[in-house]
C-alpha positions, 0 to 999 in steps of 0.5 A, spaced: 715 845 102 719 842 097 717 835 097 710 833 100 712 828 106 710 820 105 705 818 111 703 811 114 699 808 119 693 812 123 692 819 121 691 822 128 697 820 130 701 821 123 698 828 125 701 829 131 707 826 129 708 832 123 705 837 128 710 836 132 716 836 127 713 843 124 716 846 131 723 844 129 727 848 125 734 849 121 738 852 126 741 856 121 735 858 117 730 859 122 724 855 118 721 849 120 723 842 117 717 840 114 717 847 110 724 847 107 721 840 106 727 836 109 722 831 112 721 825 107 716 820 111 713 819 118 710 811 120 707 810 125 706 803 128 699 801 132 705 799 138 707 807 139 714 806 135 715 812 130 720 812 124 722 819 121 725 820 114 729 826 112 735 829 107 740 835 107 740 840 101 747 837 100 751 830 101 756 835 105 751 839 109 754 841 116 755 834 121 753 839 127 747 843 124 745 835 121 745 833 129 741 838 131 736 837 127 735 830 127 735 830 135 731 836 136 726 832 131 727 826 137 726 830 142 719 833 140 716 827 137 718 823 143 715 828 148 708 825 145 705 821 151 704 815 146 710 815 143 714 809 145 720 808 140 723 813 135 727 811 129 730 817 125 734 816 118 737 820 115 739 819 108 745 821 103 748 824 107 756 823 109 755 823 116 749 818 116 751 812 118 754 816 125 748 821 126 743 815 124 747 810 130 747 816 135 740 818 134 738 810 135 743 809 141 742 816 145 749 818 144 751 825 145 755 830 139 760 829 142 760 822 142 758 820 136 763 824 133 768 823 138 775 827 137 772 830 130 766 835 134 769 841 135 767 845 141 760 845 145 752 844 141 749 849 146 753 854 144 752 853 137 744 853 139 744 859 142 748 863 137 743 861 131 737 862 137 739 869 136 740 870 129 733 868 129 731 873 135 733 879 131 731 876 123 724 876 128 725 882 131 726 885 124 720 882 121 715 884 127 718 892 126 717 892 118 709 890 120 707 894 126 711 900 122 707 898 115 701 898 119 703 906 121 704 904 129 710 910 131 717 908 132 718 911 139 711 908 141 713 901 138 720 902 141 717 903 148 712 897 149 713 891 153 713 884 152 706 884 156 703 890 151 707 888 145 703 881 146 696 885 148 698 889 141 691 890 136 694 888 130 691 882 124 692 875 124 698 875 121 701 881 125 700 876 131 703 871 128 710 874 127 709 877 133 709 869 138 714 868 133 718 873 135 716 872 142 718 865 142 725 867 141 725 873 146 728 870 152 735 868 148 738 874 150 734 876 157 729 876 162 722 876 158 717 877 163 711 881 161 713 887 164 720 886 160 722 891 154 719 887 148 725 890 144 733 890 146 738 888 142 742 881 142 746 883 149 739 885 152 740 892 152 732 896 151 733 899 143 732 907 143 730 912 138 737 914 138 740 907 137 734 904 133 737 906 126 743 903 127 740 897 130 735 896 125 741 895 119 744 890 124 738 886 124 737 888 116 744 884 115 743 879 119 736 877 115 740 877 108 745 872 111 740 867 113 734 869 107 741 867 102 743 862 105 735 860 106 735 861 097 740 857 096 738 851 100 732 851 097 735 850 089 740 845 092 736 841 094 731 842 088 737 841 084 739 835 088 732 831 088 729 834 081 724 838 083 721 844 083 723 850 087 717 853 090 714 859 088 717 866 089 715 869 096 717 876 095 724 875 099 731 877 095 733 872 090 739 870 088 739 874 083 738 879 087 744 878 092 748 878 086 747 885 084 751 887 090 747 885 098 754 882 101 753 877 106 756 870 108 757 865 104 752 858 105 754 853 109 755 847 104 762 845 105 764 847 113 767 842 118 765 838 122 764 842 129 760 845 134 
């Protein structure tokens, strides 16, 4: 996390508050606020009412992915019984004053930015919901294939076997990460393949390779992206990034991983 979260007011509930935004994540990262250390301060007041604080890497981050991100935060710290208002304030940025006024008054992206919101927020969930399937499917593939699960049998489970799967604590954990994604592209019962690709279609032997580059592109997309947010919004608060994780650096995309480039800069639009 880049910064720690300034806190006020019972610890419980302070608690519960940051549970619940942990759930809630960049949409184009797929990392929780609270990691990337975008979440700034939570009070909590003996009436019920909850004041969030947050900040973007840069003053220009996109308005859509800014507005998601900060109703996401209103609707998961809302969903606590005992919660009774929500303030969220988000600072530095070029579009807070409109996010700000649209989180306090209820208003919807595309009424709060009126003829400047382009095209429907839903549909951009779901198109970063299932980069974040395939950066997670990728992700429990390259474990259960490094704890030497063989790939037709891996290919062949279903949703039910993968979850009933004998694997360590962090196997389980990439793999109810995945799983909370995986009805993004199709049914998900626990007799439903626990591995298709992003149209719904089951992942063969015989299509595997090439899926797994696909899934591979996808991933250095979003961990470029996710690099350089961090050392933005290190550089923009003055402190320091956190320590290597074994991902690719910048450096390393660099040297030749091509991808898109940041969203720093895009338009308003959804």
């Amino acid at each position: 996390m880049a910064s720690a979260v300034q806190t006020r007011g019972n610890g419980d509930r302070v608690s519960e508050v940051l549970a619940r935004l942990a759930r809630v994540d960049d949409p184009e990262l797929d990392e929780s606020v609270i990691e990337l250390g975008f979440v700034t301060g939570v009070a909590v007041d003996e009436a019920g009412g909850v004041e969030l604080g947050f900040r973007l890497p840069t003053y220009w981050c996109a308005a859509n992915f800014a507005f998601l991100m900060a109703d996401d935060m209103r609707r998961e710290v809302g969903s606590l019984p005992w919660v009774g208002r929500i303030r969220i304030e988000l600072g530095a940025h070029m579009y807070a004053d409109t996010i700000n006024r649209a989180m306090a008054t209820g208003q919807s992206f595309q009424q709060a930015f009126a003829e400047e919101a382009d095209g429907n927020l839903d549909e951009v969930r779901r198109i970063f919901a299932l980069k974040a399937f395939q950066r997670r499917q990728l992700a429990v593939l390259n474990h259960l294939s490094d704890d030497g699960h063989a790939e037709e049998a891996v290919l062949g489970l279903s949703i039910g076997g993968l979850r009933g799967l004998g694997v360590a604590p962090e196997g389980r954990r990439l793999i109810e990460r995945y799983l909370d994604r995986r009805a993004v592209p199709g049914p998900a019962g626990a007799g439903d393949p626990a591995f298709v690709d992003e149209q719904g279609r089951v992942v063969s032997v015989a299509s595997f390779a090439a899926h797994r580059r696909a899934l591979r592109r996808v991933t250095v997309n979003v961990e470029f992206n996710g690099a350089l947010c961090r050392g933005l919004l290190a550089a923009r608060f003055g402190e320091e990034q956190p320590a290597s994780t074994g991902e690719p650096t910048l450096l390393d995309f660099v040297r030749g991983q091509g991808t898109q480039g940041p969203r720093a800069g895009r338009p308003v639009s959804a």
